[in-house]
mmCIF file as Biopython writes it, N, C-alpha, C and O atoms, coordinates in Angstrom:
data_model
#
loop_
_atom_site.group_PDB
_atom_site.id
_atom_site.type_symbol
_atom_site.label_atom_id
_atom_site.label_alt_id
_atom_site.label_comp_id
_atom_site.label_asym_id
_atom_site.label_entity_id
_atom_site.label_seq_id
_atom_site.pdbx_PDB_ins_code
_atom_site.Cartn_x
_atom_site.Cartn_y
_atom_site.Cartn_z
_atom_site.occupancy
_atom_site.B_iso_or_equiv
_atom_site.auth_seq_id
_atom_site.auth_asym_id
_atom_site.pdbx_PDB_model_num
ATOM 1   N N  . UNK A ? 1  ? 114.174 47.760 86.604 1.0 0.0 1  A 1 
ATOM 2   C CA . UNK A ? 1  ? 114.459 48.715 85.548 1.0 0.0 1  A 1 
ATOM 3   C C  . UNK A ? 1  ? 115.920 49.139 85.626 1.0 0.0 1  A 1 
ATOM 4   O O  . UNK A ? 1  ? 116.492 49.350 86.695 1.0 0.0 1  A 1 
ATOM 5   N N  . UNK A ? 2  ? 116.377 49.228 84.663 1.0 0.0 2  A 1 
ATOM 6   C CA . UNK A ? 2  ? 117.928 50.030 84.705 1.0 0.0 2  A 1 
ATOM 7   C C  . UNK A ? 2  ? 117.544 51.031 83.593 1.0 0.0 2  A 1 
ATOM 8   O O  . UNK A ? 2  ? 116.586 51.191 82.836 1.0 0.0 2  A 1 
ATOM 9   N N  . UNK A ? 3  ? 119.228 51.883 83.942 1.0 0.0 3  A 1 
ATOM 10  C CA . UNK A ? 3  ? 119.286 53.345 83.119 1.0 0.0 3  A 1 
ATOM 11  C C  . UNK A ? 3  ? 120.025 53.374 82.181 1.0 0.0 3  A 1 
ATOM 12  O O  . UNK A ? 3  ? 120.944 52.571 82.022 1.0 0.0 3  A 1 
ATOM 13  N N  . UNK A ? 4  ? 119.713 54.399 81.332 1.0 0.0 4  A 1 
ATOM 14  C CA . UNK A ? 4  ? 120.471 53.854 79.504 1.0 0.0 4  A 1 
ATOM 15  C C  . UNK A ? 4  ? 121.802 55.084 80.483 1.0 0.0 4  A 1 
ATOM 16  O O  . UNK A ? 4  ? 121.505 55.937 81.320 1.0 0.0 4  A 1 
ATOM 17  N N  . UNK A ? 5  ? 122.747 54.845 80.136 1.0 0.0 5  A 1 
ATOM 18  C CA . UNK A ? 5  ? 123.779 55.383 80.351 1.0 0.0 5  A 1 
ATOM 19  C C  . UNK A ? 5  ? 124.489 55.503 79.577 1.0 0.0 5  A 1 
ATOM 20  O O  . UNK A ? 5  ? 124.548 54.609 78.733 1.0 0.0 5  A 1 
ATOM 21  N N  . UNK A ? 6  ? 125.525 56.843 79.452 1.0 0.0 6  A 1 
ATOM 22  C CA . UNK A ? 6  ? 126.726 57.095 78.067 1.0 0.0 6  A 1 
ATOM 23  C C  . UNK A ? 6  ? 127.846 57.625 78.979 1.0 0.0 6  A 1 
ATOM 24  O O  . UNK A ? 6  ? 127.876 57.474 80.201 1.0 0.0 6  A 1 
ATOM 25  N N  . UNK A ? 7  ? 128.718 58.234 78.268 1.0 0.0 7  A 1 
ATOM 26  C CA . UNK A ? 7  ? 129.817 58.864 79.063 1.0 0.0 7  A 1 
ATOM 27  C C  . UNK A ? 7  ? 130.391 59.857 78.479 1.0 0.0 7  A 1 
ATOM 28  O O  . UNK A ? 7  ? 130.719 59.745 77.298 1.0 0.0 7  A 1 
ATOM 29  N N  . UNK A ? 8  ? 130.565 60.720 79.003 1.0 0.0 8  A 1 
ATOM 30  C CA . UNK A ? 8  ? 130.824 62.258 79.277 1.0 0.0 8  A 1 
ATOM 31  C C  . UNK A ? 8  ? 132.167 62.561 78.407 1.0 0.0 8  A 1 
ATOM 32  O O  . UNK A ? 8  ? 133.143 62.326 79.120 1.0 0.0 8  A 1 
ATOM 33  N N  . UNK A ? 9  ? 132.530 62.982 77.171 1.0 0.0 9  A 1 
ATOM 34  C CA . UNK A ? 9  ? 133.739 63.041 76.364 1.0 0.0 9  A 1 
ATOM 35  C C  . UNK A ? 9  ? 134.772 63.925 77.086 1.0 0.0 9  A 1 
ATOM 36  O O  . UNK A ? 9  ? 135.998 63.827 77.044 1.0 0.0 9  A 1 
ATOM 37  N N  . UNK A ? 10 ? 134.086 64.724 77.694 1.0 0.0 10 A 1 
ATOM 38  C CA . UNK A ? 10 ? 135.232 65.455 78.768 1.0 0.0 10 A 1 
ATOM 39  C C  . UNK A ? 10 ? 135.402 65.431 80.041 1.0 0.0 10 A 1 
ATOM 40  O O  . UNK A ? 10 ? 135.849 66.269 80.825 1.0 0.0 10 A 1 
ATOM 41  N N  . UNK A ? 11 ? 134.995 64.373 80.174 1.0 0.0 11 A 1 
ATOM 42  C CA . UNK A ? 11 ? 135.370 64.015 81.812 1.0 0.0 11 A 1 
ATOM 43  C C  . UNK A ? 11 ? 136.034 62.743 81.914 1.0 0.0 11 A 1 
ATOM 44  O O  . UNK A ? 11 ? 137.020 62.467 82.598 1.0 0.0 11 A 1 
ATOM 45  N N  . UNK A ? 12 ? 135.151 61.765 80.898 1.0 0.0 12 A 1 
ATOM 46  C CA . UNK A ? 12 ? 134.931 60.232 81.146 1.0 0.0 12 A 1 
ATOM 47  C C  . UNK A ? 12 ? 134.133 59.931 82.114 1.0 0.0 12 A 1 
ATOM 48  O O  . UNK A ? 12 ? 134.081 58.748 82.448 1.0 0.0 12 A 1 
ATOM 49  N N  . UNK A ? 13 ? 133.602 60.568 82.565 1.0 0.0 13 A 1 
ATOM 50  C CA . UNK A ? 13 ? 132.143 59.660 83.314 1.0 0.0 13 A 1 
ATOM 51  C C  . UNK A ? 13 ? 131.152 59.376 83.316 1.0 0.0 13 A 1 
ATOM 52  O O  . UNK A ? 13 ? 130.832 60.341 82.622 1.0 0.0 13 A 1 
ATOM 53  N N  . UNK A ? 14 ? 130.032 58.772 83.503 1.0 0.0 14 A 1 
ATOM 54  C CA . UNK A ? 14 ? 129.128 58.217 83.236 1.0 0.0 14 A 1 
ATOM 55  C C  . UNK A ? 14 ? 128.211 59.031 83.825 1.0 0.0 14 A 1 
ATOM 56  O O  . UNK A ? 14 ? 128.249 59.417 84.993 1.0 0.0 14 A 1 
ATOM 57  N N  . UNK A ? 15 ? 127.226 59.338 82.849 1.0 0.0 15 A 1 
ATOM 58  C CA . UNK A ? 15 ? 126.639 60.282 82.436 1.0 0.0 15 A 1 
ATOM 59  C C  . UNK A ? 15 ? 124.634 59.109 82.768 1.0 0.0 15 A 1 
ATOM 60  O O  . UNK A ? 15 ? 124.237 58.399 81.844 1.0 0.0 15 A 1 
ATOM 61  N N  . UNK A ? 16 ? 123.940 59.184 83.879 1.0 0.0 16 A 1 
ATOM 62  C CA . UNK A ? 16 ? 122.690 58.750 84.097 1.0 0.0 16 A 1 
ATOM 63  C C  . UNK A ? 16 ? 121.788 59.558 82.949 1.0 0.0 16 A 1 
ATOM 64  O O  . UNK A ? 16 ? 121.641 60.733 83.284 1.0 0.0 16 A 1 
ATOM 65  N N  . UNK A ? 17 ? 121.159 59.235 81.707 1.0 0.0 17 A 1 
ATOM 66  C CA . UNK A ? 17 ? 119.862 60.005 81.009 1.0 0.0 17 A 1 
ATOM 67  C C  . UNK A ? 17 ? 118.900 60.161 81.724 1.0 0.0 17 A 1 
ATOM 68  O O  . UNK A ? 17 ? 118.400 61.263 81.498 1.0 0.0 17 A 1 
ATOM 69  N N  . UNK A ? 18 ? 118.255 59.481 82.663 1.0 0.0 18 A 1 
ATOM 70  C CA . UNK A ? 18 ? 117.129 59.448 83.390 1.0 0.0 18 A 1 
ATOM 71  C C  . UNK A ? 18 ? 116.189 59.143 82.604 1.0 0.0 18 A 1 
ATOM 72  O O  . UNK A ? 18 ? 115.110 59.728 82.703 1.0 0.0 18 A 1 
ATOM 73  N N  . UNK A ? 19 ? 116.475 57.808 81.314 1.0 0.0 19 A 1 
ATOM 74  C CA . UNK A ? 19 ? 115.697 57.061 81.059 1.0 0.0 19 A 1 
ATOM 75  C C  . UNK A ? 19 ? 116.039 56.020 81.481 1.0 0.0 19 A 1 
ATOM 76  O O  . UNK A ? 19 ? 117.200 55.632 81.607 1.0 0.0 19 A 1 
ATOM 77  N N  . UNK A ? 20 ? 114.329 55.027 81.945 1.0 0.0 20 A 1 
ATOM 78  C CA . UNK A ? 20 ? 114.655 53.706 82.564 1.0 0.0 20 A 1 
ATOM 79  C C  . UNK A ? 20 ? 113.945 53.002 81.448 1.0 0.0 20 A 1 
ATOM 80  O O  . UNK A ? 20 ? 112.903 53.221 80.830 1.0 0.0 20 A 1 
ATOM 81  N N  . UNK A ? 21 ? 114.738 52.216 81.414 1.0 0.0 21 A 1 
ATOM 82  C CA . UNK A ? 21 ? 113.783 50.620 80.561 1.0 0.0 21 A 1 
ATOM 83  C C  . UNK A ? 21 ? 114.677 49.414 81.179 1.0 0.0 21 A 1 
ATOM 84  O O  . UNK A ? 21 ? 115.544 49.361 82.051 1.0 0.0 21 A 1 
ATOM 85  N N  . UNK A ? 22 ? 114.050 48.457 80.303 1.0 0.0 22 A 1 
ATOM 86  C CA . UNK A ? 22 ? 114.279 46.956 80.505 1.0 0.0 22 A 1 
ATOM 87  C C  . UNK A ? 22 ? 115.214 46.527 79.564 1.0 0.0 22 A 1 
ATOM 88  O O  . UNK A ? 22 ? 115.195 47.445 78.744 1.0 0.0 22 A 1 
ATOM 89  N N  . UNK A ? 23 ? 116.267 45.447 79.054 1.0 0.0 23 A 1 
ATOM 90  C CA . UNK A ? 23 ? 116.817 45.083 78.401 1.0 0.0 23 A 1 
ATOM 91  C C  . UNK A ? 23 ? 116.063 44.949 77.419 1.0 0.0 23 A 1 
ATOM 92  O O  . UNK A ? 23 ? 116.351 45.659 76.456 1.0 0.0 23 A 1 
ATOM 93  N N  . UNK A ? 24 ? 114.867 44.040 77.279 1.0 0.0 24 A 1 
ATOM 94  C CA . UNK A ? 24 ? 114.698 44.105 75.534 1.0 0.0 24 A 1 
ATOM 95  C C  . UNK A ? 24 ? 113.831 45.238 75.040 1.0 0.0 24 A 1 
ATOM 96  O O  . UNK A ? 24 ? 113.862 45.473 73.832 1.0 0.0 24 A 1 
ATOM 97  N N  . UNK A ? 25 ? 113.117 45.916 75.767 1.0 0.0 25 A 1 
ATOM 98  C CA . UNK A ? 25 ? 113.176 47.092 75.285 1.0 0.0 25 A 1 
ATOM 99  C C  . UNK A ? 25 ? 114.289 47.963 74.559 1.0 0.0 25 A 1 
ATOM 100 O O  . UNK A ? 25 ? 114.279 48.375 73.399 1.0 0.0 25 A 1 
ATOM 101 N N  . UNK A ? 26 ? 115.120 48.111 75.412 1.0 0.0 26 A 1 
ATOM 102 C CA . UNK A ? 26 ? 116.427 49.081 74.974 1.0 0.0 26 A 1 
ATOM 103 C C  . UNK A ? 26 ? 116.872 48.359 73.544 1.0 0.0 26 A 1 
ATOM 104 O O  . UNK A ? 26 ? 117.306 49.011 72.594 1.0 0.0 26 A 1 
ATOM 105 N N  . UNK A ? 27 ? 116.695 46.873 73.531 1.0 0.0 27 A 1 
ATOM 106 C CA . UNK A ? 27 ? 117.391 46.592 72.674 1.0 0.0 27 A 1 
ATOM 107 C C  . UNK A ? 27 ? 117.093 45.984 70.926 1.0 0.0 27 A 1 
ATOM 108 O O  . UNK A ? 27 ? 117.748 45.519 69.993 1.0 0.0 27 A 1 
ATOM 109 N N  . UNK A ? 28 ? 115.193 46.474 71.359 1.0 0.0 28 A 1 
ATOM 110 C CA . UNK A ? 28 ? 114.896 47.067 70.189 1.0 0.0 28 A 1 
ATOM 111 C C  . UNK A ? 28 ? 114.505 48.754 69.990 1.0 0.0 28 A 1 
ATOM 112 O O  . UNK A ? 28 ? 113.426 48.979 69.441 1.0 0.0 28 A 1 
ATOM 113 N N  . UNK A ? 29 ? 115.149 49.662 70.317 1.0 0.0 29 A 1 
ATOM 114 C CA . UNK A ? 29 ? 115.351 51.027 70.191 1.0 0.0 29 A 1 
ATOM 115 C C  . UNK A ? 29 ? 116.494 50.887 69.064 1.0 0.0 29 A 1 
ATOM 116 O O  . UNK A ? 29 ? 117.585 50.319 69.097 1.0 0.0 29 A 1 
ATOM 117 N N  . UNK A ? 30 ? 115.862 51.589 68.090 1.0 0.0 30 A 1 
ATOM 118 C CA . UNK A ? 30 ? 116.872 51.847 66.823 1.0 0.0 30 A 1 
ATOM 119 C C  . UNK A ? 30 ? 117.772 52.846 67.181 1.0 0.0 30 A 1 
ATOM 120 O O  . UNK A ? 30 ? 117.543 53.614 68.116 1.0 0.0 30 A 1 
ATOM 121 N N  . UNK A ? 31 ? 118.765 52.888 66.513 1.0 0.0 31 A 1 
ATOM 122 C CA . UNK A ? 31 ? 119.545 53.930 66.496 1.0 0.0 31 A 1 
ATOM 123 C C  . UNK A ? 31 ? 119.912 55.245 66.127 1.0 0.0 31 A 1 
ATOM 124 O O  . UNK A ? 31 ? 120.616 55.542 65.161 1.0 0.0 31 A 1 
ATOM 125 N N  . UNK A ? 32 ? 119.449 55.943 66.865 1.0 0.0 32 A 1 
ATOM 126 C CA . UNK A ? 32 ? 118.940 57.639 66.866 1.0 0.0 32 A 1 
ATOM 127 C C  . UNK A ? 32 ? 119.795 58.363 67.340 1.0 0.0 32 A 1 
ATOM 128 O O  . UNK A ? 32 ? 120.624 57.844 68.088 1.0 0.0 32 A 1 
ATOM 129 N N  . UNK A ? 33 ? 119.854 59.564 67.099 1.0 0.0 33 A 1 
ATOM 130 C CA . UNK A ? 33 ? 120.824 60.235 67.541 1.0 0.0 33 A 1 
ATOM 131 C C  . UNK A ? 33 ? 120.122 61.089 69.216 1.0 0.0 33 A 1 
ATOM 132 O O  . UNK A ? 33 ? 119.029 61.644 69.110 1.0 0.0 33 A 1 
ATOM 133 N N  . UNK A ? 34 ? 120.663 61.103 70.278 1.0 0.0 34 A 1 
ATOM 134 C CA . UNK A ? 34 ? 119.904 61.521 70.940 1.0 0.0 34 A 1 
ATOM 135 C C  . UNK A ? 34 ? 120.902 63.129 72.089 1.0 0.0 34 A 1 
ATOM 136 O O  . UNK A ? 34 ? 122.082 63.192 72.434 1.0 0.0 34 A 1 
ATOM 137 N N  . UNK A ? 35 ? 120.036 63.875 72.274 1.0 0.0 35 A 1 
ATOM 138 C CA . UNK A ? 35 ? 121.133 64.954 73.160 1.0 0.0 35 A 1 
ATOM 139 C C  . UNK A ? 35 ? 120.688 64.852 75.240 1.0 0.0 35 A 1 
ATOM 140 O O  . UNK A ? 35 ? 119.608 64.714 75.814 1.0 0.0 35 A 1 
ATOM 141 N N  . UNK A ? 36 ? 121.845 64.974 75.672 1.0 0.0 36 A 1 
ATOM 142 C CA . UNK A ? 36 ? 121.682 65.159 77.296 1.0 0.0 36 A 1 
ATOM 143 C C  . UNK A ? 36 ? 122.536 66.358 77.938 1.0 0.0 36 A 1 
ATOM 144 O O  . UNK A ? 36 ? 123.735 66.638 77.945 1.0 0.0 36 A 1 
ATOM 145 N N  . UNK A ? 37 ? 121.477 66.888 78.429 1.0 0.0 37 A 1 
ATOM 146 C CA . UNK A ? 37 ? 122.778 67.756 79.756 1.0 0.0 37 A 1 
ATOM 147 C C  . UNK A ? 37 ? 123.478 67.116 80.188 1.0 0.0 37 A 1 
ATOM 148 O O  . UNK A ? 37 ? 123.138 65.933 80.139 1.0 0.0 37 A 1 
ATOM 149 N N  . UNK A ? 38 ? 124.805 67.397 80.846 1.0 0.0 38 A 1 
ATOM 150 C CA . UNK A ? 38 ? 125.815 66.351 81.347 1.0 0.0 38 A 1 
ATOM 151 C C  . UNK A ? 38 ? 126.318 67.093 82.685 1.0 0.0 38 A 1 
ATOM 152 O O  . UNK A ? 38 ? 127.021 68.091 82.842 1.0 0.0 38 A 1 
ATOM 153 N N  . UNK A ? 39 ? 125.796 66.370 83.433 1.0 0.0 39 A 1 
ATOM 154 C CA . UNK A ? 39 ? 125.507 67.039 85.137 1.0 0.0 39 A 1 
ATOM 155 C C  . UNK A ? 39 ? 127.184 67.166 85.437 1.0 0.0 39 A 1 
ATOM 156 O O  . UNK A ? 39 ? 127.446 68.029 86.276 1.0 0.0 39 A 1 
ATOM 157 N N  . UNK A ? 40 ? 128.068 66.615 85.016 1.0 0.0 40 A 1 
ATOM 158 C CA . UNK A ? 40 ? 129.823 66.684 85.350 1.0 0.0 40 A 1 
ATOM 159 C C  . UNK A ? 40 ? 130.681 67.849 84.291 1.0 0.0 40 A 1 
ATOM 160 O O  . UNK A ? 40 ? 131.759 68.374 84.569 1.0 0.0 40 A 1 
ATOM 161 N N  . UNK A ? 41 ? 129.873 68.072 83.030 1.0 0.0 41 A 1 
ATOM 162 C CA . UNK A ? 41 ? 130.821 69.215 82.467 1.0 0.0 41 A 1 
ATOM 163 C C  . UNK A ? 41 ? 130.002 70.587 82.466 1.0 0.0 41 A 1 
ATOM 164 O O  . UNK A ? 41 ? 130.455 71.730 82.532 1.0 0.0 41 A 1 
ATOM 165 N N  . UNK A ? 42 ? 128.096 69.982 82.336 1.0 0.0 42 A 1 
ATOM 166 C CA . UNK A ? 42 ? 127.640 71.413 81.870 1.0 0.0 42 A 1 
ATOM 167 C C  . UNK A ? 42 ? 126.783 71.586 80.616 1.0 0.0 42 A 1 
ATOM 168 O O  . UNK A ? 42 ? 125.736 72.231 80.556 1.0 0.0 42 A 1 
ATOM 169 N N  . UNK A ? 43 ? 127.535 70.736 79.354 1.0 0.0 43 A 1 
ATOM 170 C CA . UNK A ? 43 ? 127.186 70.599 78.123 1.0 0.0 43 A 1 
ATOM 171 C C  . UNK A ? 43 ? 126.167 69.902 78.025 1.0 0.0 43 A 1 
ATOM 172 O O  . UNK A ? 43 ? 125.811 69.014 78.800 1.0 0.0 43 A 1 
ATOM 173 N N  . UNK A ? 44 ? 125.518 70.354 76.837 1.0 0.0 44 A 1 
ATOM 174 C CA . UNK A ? 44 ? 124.799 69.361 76.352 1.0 0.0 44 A 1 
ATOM 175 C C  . UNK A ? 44 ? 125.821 68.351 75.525 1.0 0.0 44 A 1 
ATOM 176 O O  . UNK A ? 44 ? 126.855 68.828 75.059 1.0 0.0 44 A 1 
ATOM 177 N N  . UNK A ? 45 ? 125.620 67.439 75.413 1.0 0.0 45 A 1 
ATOM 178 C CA . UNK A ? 45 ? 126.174 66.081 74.442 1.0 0.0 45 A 1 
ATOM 179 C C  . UNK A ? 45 ? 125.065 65.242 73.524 1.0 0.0 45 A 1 
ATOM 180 O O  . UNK A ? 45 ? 124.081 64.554 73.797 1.0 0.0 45 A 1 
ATOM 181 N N  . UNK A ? 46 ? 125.430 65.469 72.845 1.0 0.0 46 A 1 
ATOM 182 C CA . UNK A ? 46 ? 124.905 64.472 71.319 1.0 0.0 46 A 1 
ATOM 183 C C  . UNK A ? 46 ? 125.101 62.773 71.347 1.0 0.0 46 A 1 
ATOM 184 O O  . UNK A ? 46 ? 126.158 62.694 71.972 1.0 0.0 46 A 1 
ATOM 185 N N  . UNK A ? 47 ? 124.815 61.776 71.125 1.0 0.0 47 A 1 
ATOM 186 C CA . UNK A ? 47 ? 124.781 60.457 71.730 1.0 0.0 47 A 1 
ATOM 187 C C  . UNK A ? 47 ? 124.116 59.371 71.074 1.0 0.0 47 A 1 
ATOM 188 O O  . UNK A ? 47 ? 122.922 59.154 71.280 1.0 0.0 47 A 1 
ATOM 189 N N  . UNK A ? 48 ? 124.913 58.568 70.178 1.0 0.0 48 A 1 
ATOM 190 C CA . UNK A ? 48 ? 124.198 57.865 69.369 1.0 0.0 48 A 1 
ATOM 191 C C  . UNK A ? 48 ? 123.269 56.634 70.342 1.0 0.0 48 A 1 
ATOM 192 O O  . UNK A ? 48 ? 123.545 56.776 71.533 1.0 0.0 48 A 1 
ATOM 193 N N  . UNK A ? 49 ? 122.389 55.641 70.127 1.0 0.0 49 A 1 
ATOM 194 C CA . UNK A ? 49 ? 121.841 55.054 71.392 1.0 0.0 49 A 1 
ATOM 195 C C  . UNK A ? 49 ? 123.064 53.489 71.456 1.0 0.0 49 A 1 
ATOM 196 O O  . UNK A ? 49 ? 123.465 52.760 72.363 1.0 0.0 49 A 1 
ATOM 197 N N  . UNK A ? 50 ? 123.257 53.553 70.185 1.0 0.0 50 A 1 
ATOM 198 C CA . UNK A ? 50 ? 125.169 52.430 69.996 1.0 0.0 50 A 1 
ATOM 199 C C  . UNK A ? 50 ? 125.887 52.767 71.287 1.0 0.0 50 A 1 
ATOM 200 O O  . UNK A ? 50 ? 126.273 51.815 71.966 1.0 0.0 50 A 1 
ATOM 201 N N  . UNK A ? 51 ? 126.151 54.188 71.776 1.0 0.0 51 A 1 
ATOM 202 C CA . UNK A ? 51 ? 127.076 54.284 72.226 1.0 0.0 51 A 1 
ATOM 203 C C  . UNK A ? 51 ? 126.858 54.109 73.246 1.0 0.0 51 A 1 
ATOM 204 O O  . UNK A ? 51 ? 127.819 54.157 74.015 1.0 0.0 51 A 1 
ATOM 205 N N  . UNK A ? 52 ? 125.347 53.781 73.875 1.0 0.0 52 A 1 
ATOM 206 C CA . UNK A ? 52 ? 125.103 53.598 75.419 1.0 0.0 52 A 1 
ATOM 207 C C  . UNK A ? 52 ? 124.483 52.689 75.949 1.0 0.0 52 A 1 
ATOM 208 O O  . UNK A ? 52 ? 123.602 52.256 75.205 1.0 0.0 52 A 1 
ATOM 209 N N  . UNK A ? 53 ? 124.560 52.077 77.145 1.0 0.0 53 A 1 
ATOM 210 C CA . UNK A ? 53 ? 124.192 51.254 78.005 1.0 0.0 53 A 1 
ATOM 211 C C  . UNK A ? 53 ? 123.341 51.163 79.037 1.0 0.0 53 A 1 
ATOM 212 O O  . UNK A ? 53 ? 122.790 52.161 79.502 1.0 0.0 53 A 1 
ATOM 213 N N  . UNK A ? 54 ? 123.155 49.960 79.492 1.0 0.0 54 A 1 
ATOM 214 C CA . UNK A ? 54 ? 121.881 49.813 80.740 1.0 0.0 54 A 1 
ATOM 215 C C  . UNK A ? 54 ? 122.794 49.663 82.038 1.0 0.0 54 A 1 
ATOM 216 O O  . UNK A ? 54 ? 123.509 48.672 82.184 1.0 0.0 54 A 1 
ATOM 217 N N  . UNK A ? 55 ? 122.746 50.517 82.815 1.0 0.0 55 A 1 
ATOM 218 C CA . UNK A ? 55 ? 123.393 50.345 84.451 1.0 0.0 55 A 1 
ATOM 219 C C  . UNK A ? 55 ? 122.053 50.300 85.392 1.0 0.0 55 A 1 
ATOM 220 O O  . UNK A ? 55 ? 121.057 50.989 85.170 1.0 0.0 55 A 1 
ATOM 221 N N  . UNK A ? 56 ? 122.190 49.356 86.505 1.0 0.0 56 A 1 
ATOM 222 C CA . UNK A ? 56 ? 121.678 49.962 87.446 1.0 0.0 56 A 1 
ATOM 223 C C  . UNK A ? 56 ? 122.032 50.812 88.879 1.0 0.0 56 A 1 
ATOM 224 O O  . UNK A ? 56 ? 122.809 50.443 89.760 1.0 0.0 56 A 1 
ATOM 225 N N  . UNK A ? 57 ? 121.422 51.759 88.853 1.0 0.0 57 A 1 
ATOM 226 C CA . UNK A ? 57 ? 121.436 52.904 89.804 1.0 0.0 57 A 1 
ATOM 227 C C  . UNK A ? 57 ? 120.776 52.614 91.303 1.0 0.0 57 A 1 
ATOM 228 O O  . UNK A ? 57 ? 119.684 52.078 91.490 1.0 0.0 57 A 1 
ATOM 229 N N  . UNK A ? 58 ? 121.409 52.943 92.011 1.0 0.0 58 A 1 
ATOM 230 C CA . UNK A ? 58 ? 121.264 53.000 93.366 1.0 0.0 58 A 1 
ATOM 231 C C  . UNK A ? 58 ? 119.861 53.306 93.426 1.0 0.0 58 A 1 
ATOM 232 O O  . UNK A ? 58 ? 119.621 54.139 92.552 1.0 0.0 58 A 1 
ATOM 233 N N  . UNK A ? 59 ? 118.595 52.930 94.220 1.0 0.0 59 A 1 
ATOM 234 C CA . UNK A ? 59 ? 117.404 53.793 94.806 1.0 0.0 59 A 1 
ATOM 235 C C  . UNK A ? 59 ? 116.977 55.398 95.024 1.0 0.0 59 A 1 
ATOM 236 O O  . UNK A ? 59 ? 115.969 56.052 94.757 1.0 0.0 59 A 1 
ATOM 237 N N  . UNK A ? 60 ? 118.602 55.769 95.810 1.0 0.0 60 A 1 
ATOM 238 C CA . UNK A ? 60 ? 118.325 57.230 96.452 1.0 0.0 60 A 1 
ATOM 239 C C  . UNK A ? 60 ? 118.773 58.350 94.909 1.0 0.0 60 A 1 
ATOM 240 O O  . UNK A ? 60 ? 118.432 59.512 94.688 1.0 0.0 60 A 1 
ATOM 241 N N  . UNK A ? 61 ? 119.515 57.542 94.197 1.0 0.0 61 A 1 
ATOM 242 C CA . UNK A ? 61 ? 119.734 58.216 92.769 1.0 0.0 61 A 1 
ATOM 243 C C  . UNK A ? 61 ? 118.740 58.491 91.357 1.0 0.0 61 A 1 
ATOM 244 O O  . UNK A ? 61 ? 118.847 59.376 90.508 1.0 0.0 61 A 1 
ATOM 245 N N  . UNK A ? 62 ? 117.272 56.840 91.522 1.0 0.0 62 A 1 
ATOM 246 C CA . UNK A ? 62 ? 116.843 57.361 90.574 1.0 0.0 62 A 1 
ATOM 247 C C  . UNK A ? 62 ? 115.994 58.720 90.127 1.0 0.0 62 A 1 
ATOM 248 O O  . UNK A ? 62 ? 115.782 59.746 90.773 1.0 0.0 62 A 1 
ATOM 249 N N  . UNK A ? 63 ? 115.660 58.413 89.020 1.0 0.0 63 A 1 
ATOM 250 C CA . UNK A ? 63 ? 115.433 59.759 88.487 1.0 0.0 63 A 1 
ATOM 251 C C  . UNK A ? 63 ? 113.956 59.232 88.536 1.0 0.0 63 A 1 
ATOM 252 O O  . UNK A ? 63 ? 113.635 58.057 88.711 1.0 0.0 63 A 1 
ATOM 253 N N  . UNK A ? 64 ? 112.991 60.448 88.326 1.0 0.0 64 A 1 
ATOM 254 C CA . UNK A ? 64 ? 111.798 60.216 88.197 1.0 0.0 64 A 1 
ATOM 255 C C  . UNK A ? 64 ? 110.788 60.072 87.121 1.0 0.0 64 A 1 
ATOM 256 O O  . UNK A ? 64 ? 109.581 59.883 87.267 1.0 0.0 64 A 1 
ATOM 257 N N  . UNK A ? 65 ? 111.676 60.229 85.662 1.0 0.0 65 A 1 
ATOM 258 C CA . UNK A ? 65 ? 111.678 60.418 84.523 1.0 0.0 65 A 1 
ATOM 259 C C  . UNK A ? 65 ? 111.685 58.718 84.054 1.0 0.0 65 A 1 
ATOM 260 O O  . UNK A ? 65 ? 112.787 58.262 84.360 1.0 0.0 65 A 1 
ATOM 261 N N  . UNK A ? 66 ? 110.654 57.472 83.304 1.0 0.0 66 A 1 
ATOM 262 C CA . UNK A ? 66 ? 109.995 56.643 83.228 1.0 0.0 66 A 1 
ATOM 263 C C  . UNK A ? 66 ? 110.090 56.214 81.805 1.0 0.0 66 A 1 
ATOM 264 O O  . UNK A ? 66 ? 109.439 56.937 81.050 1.0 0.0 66 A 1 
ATOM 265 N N  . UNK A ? 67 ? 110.476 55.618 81.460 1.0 0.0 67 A 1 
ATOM 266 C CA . UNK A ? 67 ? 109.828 55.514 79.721 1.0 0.0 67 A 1 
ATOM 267 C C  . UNK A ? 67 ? 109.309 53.882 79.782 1.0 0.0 67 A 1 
ATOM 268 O O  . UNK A ? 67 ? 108.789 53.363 78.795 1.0 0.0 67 A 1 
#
């Protein structure tokens, strides 16, 4: 599994959702507008699903949150 990931407009960093899927999953997810807390500024952020990606995350990092 990897994590849809975006990045943080005021930091620039990459921002984990703590959603996991698979590539073709993710890559039939239409394009929605979606919001996240952003553990590096504070904010919530707004996030089209265009604008984000699949990383994978270390073990001791994932989240427990599943889709």
């Amino acid at each position: 599994m990897s994590t849809v990931t975006i990045r943080c407009p005021n930091t620039d960093k990459s921002i984990f959702t703590g959603i996991e899927t698979d590539w073709l999953t993710f890559n039939r997810v239409p394009d929605v507008l979606i919001h996240s807390r952003c553990p590096h500024c504070g904010l919530e952020h707004a996030w089209w699903t265009r604008e984000a990606w699949l990383t994978e995350r270390p073990p001791n990092e994932r989240s427990c949150i599943a889709s």
